[in-house]
MILUM-44745 format. One record per residue (C-alpha): residue number from 1; residue in one letter; y, z, x. Coordinates in Angstrom, 3 decimals, padded with zeros to 6 digits. Example, Ala and Ser with C-alpha at 12.3 -4.5 7.8 and 13.67 -1.06 7.14 Angstrom:
// residues 2
{rec 1,"a",{-004.500,007.800,012.300}}
{rec 2,"s",{-001.060,007.140,013.670}}
END
This chain:
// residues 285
{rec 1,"x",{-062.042,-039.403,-133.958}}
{rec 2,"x",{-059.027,-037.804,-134.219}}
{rec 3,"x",{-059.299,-034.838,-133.024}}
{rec 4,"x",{-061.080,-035.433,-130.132}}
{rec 5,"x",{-057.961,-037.523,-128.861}}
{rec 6,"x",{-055.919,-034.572,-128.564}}
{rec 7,"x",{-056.035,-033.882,-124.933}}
{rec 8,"x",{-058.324,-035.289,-121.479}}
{rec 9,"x",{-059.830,-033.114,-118.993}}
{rec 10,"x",{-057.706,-034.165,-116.937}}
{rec 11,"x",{-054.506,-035.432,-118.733}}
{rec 12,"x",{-053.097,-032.293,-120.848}}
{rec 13,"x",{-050.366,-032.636,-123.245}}
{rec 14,"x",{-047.503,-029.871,-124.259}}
{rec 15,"x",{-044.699,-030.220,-126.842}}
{rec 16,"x",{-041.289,-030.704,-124.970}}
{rec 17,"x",{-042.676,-029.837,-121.471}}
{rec 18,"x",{-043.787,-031.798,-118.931}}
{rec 19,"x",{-047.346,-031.382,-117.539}}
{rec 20,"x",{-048.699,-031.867,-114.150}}
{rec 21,"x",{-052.413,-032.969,-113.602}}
{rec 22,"x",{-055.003,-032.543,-110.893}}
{rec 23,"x",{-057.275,-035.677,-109.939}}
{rec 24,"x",{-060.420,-034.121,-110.436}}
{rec 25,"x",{-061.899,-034.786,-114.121}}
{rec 26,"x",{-060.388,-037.469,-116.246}}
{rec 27,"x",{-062.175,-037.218,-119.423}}
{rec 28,"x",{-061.377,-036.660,-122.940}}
{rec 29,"x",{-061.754,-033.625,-124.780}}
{rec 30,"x",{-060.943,-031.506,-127.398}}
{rec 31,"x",{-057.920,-029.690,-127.581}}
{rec 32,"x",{-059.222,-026.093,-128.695}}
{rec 33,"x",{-062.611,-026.476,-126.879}}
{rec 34,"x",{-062.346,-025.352,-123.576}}
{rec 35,"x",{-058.883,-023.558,-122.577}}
{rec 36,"x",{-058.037,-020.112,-121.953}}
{rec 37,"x",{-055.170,-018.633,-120.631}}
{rec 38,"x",{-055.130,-016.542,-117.002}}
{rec 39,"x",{-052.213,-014.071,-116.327}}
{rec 40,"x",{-050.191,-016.576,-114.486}}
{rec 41,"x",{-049.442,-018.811,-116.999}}
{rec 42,"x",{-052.227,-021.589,-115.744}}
{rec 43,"x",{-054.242,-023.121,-118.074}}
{rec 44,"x",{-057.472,-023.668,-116.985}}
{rec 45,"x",{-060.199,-026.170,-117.847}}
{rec 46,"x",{-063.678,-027.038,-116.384}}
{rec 47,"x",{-062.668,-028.045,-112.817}}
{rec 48,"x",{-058.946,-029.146,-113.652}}
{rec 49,"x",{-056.430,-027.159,-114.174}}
{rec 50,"x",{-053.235,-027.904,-115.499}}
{rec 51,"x",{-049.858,-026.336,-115.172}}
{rec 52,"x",{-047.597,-025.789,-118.221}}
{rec 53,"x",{-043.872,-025.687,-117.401}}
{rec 54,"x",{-041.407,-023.308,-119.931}}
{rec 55,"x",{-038.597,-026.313,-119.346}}
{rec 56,"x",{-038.333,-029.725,-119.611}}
{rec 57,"x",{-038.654,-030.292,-116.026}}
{rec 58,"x",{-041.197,-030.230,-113.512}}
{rec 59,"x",{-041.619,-027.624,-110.277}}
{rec 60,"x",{-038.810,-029.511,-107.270}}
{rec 61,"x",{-042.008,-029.890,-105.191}}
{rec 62,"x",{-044.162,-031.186,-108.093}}
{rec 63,"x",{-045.786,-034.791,-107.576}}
{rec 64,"x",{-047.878,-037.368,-109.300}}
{rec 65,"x",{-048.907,-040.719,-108.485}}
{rec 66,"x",{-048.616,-042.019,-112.357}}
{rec 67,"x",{-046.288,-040.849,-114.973}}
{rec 68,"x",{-047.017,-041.974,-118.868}}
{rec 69,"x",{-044.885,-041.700,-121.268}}
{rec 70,"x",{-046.095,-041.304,-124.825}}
{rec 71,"x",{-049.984,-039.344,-126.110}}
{rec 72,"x",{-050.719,-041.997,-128.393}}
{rec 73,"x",{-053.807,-043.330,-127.866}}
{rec 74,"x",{-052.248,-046.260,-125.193}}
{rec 75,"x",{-051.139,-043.323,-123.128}}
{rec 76,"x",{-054.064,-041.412,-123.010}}
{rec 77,"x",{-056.353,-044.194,-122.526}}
{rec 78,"x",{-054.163,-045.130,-119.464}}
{rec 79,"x",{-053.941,-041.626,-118.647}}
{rec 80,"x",{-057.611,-040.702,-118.792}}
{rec 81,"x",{-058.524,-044.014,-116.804}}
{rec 82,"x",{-055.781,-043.313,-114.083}}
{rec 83,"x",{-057.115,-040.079,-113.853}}
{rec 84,"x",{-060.577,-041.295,-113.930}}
{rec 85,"x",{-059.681,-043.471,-110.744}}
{rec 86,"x",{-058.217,-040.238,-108.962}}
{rec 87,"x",{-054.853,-040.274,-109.582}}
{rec 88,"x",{-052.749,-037.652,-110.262}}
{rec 89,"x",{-050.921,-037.694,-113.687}}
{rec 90,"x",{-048.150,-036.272,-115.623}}
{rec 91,"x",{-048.092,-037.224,-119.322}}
{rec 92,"x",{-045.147,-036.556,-121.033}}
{rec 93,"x",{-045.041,-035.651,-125.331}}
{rec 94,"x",{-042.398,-034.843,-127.399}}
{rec 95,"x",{-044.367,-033.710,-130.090}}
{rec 96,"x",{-046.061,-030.573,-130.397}}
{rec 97,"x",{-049.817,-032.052,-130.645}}
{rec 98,"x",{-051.168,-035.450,-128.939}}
{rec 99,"x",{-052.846,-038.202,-129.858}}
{rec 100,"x",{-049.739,-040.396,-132.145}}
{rec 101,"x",{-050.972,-042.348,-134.811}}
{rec 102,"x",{-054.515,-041.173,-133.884}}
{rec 103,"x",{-053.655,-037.084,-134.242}}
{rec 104,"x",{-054.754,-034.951,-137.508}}
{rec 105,"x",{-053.536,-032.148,-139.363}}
{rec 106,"x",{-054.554,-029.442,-141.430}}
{rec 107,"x",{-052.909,-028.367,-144.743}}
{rec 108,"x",{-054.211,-025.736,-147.456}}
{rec 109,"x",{-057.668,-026.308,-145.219}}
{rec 110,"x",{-057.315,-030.299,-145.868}}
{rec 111,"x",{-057.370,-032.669,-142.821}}
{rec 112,"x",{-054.670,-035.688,-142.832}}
{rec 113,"x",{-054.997,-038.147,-140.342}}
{rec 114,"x",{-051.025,-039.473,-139.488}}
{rec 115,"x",{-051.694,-043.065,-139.452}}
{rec 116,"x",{-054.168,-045.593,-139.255}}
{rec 117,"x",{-057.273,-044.685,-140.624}}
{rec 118,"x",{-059.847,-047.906,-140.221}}
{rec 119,"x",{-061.830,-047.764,-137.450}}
{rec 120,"x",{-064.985,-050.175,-136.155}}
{rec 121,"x",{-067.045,-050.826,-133.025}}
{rec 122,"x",{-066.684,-047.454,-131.532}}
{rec 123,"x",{-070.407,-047.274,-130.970}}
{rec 124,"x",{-070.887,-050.833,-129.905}}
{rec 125,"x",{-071.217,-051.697,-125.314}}
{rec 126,"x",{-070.322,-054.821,-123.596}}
{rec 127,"x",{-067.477,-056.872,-123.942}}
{rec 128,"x",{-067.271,-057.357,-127.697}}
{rec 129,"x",{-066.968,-053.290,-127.898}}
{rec 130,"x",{-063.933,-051.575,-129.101}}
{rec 131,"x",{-061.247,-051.376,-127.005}}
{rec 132,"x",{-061.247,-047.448,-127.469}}
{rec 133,"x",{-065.274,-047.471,-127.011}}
{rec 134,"x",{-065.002,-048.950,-123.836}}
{rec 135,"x",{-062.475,-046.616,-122.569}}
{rec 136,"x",{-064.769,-043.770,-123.999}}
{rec 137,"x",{-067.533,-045.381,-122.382}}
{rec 138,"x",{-065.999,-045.597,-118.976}}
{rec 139,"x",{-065.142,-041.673,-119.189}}
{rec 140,"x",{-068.445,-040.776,-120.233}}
{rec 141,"x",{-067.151,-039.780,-123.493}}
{rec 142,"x",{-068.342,-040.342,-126.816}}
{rec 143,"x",{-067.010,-039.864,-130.326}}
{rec 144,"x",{-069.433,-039.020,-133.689}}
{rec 145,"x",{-069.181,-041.385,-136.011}}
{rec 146,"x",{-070.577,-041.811,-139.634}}
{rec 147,"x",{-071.334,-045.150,-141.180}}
{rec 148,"x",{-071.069,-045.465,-145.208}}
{rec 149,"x",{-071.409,-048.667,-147.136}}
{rec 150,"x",{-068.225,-048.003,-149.871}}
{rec 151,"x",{-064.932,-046.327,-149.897}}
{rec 152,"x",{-063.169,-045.262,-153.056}}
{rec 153,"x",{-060.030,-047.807,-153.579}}
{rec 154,"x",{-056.499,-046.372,-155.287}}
{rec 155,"x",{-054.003,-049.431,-155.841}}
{rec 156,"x",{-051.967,-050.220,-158.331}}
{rec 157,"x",{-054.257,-052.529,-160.328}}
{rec 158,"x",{-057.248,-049.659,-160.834}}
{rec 159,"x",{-058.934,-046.768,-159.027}}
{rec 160,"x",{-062.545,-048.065,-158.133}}
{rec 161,"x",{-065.682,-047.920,-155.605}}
{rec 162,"x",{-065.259,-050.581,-153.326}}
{rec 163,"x",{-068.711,-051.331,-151.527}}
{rec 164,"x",{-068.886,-052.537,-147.949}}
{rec 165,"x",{-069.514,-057.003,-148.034}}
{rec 166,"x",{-068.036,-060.206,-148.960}}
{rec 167,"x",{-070.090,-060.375,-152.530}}
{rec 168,"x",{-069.370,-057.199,-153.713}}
{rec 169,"x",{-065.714,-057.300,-152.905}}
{rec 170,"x",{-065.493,-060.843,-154.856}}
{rec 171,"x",{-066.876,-058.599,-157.761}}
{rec 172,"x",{-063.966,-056.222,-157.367}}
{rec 173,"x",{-061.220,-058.817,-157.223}}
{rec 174,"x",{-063.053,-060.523,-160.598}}
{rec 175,"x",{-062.714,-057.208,-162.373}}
{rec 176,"x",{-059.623,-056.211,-161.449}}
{rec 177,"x",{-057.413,-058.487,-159.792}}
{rec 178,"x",{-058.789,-061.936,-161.931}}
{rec 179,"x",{-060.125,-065.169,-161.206}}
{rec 180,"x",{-057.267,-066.425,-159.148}}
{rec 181,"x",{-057.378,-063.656,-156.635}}
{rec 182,"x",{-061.047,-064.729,-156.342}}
{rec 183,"x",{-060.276,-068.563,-155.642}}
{rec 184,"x",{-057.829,-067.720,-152.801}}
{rec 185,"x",{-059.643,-064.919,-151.119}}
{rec 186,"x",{-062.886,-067.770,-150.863}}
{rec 187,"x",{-060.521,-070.131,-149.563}}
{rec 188,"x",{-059.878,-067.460,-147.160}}
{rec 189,"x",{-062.810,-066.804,-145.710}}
{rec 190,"x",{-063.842,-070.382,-145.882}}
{rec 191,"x",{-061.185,-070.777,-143.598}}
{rec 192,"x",{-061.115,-067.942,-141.322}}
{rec 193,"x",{-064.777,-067.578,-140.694}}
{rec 194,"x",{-064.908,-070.397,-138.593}}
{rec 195,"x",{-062.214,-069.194,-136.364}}
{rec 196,"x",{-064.371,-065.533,-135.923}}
{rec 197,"x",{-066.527,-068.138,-133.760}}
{rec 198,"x",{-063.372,-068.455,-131.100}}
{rec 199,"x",{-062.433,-065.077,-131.282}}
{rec 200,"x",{-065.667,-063.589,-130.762}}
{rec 201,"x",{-065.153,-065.315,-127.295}}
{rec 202,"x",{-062.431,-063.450,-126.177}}
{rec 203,"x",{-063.318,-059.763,-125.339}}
{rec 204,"x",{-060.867,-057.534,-127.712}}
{rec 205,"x",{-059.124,-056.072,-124.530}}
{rec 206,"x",{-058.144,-059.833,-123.244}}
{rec 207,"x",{-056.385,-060.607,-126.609}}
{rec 208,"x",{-052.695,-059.584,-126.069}}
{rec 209,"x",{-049.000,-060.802,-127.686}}
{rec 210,"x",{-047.376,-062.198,-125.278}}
{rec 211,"x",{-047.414,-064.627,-122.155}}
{rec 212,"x",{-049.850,-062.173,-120.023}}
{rec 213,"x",{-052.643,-063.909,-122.761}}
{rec 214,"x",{-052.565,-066.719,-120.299}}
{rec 215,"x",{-054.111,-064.897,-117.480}}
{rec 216,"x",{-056.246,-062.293,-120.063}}
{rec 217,"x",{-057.684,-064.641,-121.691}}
{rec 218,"x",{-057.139,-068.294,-120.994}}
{rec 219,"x",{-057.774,-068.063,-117.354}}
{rec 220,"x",{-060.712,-065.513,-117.698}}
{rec 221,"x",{-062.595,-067.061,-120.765}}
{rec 222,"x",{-061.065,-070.469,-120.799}}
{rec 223,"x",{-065.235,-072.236,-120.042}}
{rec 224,"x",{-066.181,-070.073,-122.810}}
{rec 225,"x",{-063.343,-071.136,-125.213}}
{rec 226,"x",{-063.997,-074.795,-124.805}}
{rec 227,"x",{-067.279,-074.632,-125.351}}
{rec 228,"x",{-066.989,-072.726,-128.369}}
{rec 229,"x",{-064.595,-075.205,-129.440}}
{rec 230,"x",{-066.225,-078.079,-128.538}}
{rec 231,"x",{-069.558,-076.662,-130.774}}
{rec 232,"x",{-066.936,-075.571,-134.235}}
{rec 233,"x",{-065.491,-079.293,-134.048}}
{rec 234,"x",{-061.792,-080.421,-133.855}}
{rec 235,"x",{-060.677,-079.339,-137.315}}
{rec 236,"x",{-061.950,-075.509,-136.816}}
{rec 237,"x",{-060.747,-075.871,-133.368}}
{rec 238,"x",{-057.488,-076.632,-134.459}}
{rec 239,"x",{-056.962,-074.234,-136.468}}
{rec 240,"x",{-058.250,-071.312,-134.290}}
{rec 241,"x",{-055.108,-072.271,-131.668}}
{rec 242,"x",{-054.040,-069.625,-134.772}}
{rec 243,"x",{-055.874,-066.661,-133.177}}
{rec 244,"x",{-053.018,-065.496,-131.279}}
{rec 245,"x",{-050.389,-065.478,-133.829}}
{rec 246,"x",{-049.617,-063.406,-136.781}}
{rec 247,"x",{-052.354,-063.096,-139.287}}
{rec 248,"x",{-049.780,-064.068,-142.099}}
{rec 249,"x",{-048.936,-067.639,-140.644}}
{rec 250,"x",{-052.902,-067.992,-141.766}}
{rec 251,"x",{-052.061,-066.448,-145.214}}
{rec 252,"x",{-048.917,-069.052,-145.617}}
{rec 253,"x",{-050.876,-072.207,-144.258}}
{rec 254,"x",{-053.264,-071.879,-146.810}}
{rec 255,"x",{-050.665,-071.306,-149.659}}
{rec 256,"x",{-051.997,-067.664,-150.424}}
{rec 257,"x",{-049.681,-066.376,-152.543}}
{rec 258,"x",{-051.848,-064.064,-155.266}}
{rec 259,"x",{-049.906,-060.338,-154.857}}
{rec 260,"x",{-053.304,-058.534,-154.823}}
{rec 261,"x",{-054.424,-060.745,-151.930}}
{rec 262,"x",{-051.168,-060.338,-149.929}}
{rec 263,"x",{-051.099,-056.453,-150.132}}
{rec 264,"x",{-054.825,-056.078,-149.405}}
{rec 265,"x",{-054.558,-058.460,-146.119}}
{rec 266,"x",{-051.376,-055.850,-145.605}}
{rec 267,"x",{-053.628,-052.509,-146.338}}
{rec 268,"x",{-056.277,-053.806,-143.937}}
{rec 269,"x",{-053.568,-054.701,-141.402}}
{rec 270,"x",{-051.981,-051.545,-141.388}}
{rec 271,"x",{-055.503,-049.607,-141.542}}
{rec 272,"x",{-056.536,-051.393,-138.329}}
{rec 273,"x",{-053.085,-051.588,-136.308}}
{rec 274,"x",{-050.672,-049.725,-138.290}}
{rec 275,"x",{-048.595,-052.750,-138.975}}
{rec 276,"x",{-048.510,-055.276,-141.593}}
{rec 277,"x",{-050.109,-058.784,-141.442}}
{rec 278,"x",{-047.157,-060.472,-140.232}}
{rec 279,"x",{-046.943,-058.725,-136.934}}
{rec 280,"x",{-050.942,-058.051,-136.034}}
{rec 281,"x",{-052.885,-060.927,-134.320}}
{rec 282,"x",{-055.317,-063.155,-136.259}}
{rec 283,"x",{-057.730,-062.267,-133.380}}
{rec 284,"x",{-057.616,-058.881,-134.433}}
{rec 285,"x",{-058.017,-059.412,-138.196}}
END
């Protein structure tokens, strides 16, 4: 996924310079795929071309309806759809390749990826789609992905072959994390499975952190919220009023206190959002 984050036909993104954009493709694209340079400094792509200033600032009779701030992947996905909806856009990056936490690098012929690494959904439509997928999907755009069923595990406790499902992990957290870890990550999902009822109400781009959740998502889905809360029953209910606040308020209402479990919720946390489990939304977890 990474690379293909790097730039939009449409949206292009310098190091230090400001970039103008024309209105007429929007998509995203690889960065190395389709420029070339022309004598006058112009580089051109497809139907779009874009124009690369040497300084910091743009041409005095430059304009742009939209300027974005920031290539991470919230301001090329608002950069691409603005574009997408014919406006003109300037995206500004400080760094010398796009994309943020979603951008790779190549070292000694090794590829890094410089954060976040967990991705899922990307090849699912409709409103229970990834975020990014629909974005992708609305561009015409899509990104190869490979499914596997394990992923090789380094932590403190051992090195191991984790498979993909809730039985084989419990085997993992028997072997190497003990019969205590196994007890509180049941009591986990005994708890939190439930509540994937309510949030698999709420289309992923509704959920949000602050007060705009009101319009988002109680407004928009609030028929389909109390009906799924009227089937789950008032104690599963209850507890999925949790859905919008940090994941670790779950973890400390159930008394979860088993180190392995705590820095595994944080791995998958940060994997998926880059953040830790007290500041990602149970709705996202």
């Amino acid at each position: 996924m990474c690379p293909a984050m790097n730039t939009m036909r449409g949206v292009g993104v310098f190091p230090c310079n400001v970039v103008r954009v024309r209105r007429q493709c929007s998509r995203i694209h690889h960065l190395h795929s389709s420029f070339h340079n022309n004598n006058n400094g112009r580089i051109l792509m497809r139907k779009c071309f874009v124009v690369r200033n040497s300084s910091s600032k743009l041409d005095d009779d430059a304009e742009a309806d939209v300027i974005v701030i920031g290539s991470g992947i919230g301001g090329l996905s608002c950069a691409a759809m603005l574009a997408r909806y014919e406006q003109d856009v300037v995206l500004l990056e400080s760094h010398d390749v796009a994309g943020g936490a979603a951008h790779s690098f190549d070292v000694k012929g090794y590829k890094f990826d410089s954060g976040p690494s967990l991705f899922s959904g990307l090849q699912s439509r409709g409103p229970q789609a990834n975020p990014l997928a629909q974005v992708l999907d609305a561009l015409g755009e899509s990104v190869p992905c490979a499914t596997y069923d394990s992923w090789m595990v380094y932590v403190p406790e051992a090195d191991f072959l984790s498979r993909i499902g809730p039985t084989e992990f419990l085997k993992d957290l028997q072997n190497y994390a003990g019969p205590e870890a196994v007890r509180e990550w049941q009591k986990l999902l005994d708890a939190v499975l439930p509540m994937s009822t309510a949030a698999m109400a709420l289309p992923p781009l509704s959920v949000r952190g602050d007060f705009g959740v009101l319009y988002t998502a109680a407004a928009r889905y609030a028929p389909s919220l109390f009906n799924t809360f009227f089937q789950m029953g008032p104690q599963a209910a209850l507890r999925s009023t949790q859905l919008l606040s940090p994941f670790s308020q779950i973890l400390d209402s159930l008394e979860l206190k088993h180190p392995f479990i705590r820095n595994w919720i944080d791995l998958l946390s940060f994997l998926l959002a880059g953040v830790k489990s007290d500041s990602i939304l149970s709705a996202e977890m």
